[in-house]
C-alpha positions as CSV (number, residue, x, y, z in Angstrom):
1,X,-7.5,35.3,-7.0
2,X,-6.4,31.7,-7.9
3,X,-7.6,29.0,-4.9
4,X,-4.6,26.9,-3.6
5,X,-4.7,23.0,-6.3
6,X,-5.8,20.2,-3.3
7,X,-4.5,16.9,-3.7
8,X,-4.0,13.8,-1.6
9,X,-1.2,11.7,-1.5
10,X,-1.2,7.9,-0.8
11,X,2.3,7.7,0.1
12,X,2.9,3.9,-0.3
13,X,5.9,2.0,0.1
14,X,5.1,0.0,-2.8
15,X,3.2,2.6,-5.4
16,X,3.0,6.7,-4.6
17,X,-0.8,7.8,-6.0
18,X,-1.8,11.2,-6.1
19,X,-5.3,12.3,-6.6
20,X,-6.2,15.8,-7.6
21,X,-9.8,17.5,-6.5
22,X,-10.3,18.1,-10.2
23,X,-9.0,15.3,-12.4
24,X,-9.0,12.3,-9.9
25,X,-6.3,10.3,-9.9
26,X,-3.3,11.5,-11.9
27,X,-0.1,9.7,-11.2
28,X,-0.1,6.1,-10.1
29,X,3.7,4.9,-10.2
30,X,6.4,2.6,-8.4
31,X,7.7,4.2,-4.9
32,X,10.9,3.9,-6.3
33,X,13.7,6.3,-7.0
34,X,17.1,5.9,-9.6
35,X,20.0,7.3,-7.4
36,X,23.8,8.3,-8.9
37,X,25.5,7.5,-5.8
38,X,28.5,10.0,-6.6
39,X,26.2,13.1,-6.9
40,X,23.3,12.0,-5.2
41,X,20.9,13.4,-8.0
42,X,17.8,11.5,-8.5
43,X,18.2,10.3,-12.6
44,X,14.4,8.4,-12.6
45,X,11.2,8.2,-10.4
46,X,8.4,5.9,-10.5
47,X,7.5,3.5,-13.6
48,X,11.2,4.6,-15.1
49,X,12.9,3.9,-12.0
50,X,11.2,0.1,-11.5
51,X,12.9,-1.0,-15.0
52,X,16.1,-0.1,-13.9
53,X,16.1,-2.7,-10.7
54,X,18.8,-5.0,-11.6
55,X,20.1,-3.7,-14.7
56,X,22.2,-0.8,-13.7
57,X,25.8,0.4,-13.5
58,X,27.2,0.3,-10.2
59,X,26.6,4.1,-9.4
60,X,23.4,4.1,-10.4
61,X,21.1,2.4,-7.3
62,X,17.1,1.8,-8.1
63,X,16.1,3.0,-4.4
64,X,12.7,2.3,-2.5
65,X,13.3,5.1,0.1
66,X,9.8,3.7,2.3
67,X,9.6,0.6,4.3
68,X,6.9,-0.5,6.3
69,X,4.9,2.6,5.2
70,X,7.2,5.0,6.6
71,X,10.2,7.4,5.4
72,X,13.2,4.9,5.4
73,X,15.2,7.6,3.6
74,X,14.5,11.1,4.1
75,X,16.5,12.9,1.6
76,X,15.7,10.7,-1.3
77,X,11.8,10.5,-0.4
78,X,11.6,14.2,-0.6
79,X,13.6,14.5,-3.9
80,X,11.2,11.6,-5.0
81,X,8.2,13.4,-3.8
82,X,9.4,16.6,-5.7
83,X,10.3,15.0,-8.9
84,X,7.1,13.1,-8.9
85,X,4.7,16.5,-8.4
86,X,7.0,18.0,-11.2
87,X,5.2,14.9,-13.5
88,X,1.9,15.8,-12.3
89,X,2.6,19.5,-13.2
90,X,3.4,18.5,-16.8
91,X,0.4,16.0,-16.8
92,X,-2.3,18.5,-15.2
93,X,-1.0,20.9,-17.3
94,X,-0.7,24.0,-14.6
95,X,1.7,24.5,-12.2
96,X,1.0,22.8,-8.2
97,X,2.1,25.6,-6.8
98,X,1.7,25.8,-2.9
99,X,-1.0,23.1,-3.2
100,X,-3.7,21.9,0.2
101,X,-2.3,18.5,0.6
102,X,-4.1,15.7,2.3
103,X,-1.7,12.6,3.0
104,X,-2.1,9.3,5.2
105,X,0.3,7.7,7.2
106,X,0.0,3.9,8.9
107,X,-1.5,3.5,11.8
108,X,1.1,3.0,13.9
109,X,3.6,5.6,13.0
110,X,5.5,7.3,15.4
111,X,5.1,11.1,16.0
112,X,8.5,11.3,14.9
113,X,7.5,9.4,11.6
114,X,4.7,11.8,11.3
115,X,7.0,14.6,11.2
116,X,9.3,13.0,8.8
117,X,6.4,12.8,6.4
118,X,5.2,16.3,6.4
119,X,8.6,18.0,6.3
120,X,8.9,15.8,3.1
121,X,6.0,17.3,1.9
122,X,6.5,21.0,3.1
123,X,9.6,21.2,1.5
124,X,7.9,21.1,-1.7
125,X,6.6,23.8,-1.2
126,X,2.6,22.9,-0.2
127,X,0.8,25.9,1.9
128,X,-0.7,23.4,3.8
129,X,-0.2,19.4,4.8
130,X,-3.5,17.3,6.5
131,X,-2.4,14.0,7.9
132,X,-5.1,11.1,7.8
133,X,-4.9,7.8,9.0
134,X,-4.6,5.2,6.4
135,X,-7.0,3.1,6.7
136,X,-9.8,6.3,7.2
137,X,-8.5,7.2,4.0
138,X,-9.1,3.3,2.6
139,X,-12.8,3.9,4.1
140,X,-13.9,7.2,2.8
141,X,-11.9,5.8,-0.8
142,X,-14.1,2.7,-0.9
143,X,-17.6,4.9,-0.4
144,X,-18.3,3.5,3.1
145,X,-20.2,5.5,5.3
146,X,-17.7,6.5,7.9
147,X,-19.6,9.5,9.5
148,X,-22.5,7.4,10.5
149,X,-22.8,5.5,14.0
150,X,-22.6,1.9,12.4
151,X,-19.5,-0.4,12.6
152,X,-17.0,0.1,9.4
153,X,-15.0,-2.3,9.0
154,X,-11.7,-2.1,7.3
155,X,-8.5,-4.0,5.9
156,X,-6.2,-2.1,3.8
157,X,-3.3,-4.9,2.4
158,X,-1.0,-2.8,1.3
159,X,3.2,-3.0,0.3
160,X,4.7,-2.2,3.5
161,X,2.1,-2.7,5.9
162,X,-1.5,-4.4,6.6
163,X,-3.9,-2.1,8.0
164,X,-6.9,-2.9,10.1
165,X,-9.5,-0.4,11.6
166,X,-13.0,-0.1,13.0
167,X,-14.6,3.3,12.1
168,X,-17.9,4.8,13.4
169,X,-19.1,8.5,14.0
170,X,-15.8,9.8,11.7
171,X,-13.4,8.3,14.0
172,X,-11.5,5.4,14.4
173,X,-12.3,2.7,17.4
174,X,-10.5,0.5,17.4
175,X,-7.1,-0.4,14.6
176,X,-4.0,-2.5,14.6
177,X,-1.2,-2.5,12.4
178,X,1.4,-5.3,11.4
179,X,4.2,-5.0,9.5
180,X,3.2,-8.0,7.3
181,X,1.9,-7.3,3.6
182,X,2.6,-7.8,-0.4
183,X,6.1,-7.3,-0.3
184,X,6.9,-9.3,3.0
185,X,4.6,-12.0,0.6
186,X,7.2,-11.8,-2.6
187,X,10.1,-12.2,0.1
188,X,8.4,-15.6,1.1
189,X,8.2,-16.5,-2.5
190,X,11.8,-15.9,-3.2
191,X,12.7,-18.0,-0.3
192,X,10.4,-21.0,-0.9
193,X,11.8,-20.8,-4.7
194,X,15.6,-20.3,-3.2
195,X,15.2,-23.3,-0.8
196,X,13.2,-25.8,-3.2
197,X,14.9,-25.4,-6.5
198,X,17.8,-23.5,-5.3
199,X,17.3,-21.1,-7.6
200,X,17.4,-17.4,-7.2
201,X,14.7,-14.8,-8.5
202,X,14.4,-11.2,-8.1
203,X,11.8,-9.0,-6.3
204,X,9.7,-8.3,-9.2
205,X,9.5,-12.0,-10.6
206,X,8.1,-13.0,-7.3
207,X,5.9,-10.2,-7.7
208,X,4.5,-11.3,-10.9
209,X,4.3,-15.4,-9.5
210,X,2.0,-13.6,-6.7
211,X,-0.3,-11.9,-9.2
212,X,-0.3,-14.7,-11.2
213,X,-0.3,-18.2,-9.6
214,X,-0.8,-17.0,-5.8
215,X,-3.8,-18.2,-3.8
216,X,-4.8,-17.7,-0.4
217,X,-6.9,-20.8,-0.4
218,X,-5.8,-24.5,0.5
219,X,-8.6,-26.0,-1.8
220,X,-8.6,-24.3,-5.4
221,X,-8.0,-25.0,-9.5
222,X,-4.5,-25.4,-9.8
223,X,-2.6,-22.6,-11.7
224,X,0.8,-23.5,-12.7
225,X,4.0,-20.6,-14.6
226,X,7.3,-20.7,-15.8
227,X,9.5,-19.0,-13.6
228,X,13.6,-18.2,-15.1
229,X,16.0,-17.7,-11.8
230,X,19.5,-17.9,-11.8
231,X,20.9,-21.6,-10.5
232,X,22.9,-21.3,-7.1
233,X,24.7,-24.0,-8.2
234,X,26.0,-23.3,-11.5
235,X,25.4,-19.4,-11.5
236,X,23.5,-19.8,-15.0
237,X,19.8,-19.1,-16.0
238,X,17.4,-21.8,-15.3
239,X,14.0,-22.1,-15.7
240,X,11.6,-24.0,-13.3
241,X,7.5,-24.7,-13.2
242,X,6.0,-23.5,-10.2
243,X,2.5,-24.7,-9.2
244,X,0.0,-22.3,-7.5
245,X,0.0,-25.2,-4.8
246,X,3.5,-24.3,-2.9
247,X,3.5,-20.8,-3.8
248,X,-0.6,-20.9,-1.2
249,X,2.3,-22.4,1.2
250,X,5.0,-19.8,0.8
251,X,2.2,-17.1,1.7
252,X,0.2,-19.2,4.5
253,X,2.1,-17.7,7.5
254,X,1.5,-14.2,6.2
255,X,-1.9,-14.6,5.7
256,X,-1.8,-15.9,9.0
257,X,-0.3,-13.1,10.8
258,X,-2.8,-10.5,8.5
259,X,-5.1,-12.5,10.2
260,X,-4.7,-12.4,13.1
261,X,-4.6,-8.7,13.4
262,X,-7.8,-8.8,12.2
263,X,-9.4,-10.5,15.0
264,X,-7.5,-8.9,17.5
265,X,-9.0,-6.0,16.3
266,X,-12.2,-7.3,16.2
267,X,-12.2,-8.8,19.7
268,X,-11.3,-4.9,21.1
269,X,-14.8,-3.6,19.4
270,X,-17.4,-2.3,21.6
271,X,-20.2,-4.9,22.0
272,X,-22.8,-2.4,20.2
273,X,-20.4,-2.4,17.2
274,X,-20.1,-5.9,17.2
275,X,-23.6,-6.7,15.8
276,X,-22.9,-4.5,12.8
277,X,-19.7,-6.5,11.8
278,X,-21.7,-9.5,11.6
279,X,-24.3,-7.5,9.0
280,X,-22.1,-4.8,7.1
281,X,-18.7,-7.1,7.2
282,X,-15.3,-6.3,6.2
283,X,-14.2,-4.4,3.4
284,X,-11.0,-5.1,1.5
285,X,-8.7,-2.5,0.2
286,X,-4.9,-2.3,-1.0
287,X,-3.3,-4.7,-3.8
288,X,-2.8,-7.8,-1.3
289,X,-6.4,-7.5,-1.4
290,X,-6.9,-8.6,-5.4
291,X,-4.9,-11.8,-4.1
292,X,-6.7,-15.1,-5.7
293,X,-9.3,-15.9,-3.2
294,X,-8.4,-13.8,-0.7
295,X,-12.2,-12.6,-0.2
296,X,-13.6,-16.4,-0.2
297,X,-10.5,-17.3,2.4
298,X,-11.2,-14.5,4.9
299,X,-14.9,-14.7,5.3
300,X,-14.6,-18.3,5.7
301,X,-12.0,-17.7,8.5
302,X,-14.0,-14.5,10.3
303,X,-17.5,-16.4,9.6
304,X,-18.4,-12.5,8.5
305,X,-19.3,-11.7,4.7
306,X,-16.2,-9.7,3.3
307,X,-16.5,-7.0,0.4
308,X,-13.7,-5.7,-2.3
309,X,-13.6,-2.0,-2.6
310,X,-14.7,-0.7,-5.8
311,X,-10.8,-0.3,-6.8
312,X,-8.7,-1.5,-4.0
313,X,-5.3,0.1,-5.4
314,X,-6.7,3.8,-5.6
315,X,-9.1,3.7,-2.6
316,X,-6.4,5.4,-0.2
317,X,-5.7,7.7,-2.9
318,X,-9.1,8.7,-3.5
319,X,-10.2,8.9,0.3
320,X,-7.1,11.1,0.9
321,X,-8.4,13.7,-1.7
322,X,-12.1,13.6,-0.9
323,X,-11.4,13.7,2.9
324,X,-10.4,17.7,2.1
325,X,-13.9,18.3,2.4
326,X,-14.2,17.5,5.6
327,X,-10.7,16.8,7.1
328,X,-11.0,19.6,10.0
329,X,-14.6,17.4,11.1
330,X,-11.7,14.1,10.8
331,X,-9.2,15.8,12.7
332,X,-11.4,17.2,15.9
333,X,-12.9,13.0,15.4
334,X,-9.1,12.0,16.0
335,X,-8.1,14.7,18.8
């Protein structure tokens, strides 16, 4: 008698992960899904999809069917989800046939976005679906000791949103969650650029002046890049040098708002828990977290020393798929 595959899901509104018991994590691609708009069929998912953004044919529509970290678009996240377990399939080589499946959602996500997210996943045809908070998944991912009686500390800076969660005892205590992460931080990039130099770039050239020249600190080494946009003016290509300098002020009022979720969270933990913060810290997961200086800039803000997960992309990824061994202990922890 074959035993049911278990994998976890880290469905992200940036990146879709999935992590298999056996073989760790084996897909790691763009949340993004290449639509014909007269037949509805998905043509692309993932990596495949992302090139297309901005260099279709009008019927064909590069989709990114989550926002916020929940299901914007049903229909196309399920047909996403489906065509991107058929990759795993061919990868794994063996069939994920009525698979265990362990997937987070945010925080803050309705019942009704719950739902939305396991029907996705059921109608693929798993035997079983486990939900798990996201940032309990970011915890057990980055090797913290969440079932002990000591304060855990967690931010998980992710696409959609910015997650933010005390965990002791398997549970969690105290969490907030703000709609405020890496690709609200591109949008303030493309609208410093659009405003300064009047020049238009596109999502994923902002993305790559963020990875590149993007600091969270006032005082660093400046970084400068060539950036090519299209002129508002004239409607042809230009080319412009930004400077890591304005980009640290496109991002300052996001960092702000991550932030300040973070001590509101902090301010609602028991006093007992408290103590532990100011010893064990904060641990960072999620890409926002690889930001330049981010680390440095949030423990001199909390006055608390602040950690990087061991890999803060896959961390949700891997705690869904190692919480299956003890996901009913999680659940009766959340009840």
């Amino acid at each position: 008698m074959f035993s049911s595959p278990e994998i976890g899901i880290d469905l992200g509104t940036a990146n879709l992960l999935i992590y298999s018991k056996n073989k760790g994590i084996v897909f790691n691609e763009p949340s993004v899904a290449a639509i014909d708009i007269n037949t509805k069929d998905v043509l692309a998912v993932g990596e495949e999809a992302k090139r297309m953004i901005g260099r279709t044919p009008k019927h064909i529509v590069p989709v990114r069917p989550l926002k916020d970290g929940v299901i914007a678009d049903y229909e196309i996240t399920t047909k996403m989800l489906k065509a991107m377990l058929k990759k795993v399939s061919a990868r794994v080589g063996h069939s994920l046939r009525k698979p265990i499946v362990v997937i987070c959602t945010p925080t803050g996500s309705t019942s009704v976005e719950r739902r939305a997210i396991e029907n996705a996943v059921k109608e693929y045809g798993a035997k079983q679906v486990h939900l798990i908070e996201e940032p309990l998944a970011a915890a057990i991912g980055a090797g913290l000791p969440i079932d002990e009686p000591i304060s855990n500390v967690v931010v998980d800076i992710g696409g959609g949103t910015s997650e933010v969660a005390i965990i002791s005892f398997g549970g969690v205590v105290s969490s907030r969650s703000v709609r405020v992460a890496g690709d609200h931080m591109d949008q303030a990039i493309i609208q410093t650029i659009r405003q300064k130099y009047n020049i238009l770039i596109g999502d994923r050239t902002a993305e790559l002046v963020k990875m590149e020249i993007g600091h969270a600190l006032i005082d660093h080494d400046e970084l400068t890049m060539d950036v090519r946009g299209r002129d508002m003016v004239t409607g042809l290509p230009k080319t412009v040098t930004l400077s890591s300098y304005e980009i640290q002020k496109a991002l300052a009022d996001k960092l702000q708002q991550i932030l300040e979720a973070i001590r509101s969270t902090l301010e609602h933990c028991p006093p007992e828990l408290s103590g532990d913060i100011v010893e064990y810290g904060v641990t960072l997961t999620g890409g926002g977290a690889l930001l330049k200086g981010m680390q440095e800039w949030l423990s001199d803000e909390l006055s608390v020393p602040v950690h990087l997960a061991p890999n803060p992309l896959e961390s949700v990824a891997i705690g869904t798929g190692k919480s299956l061994k003890f996901i009913h202990k999680l659940q009766k922890a959340a009840r």
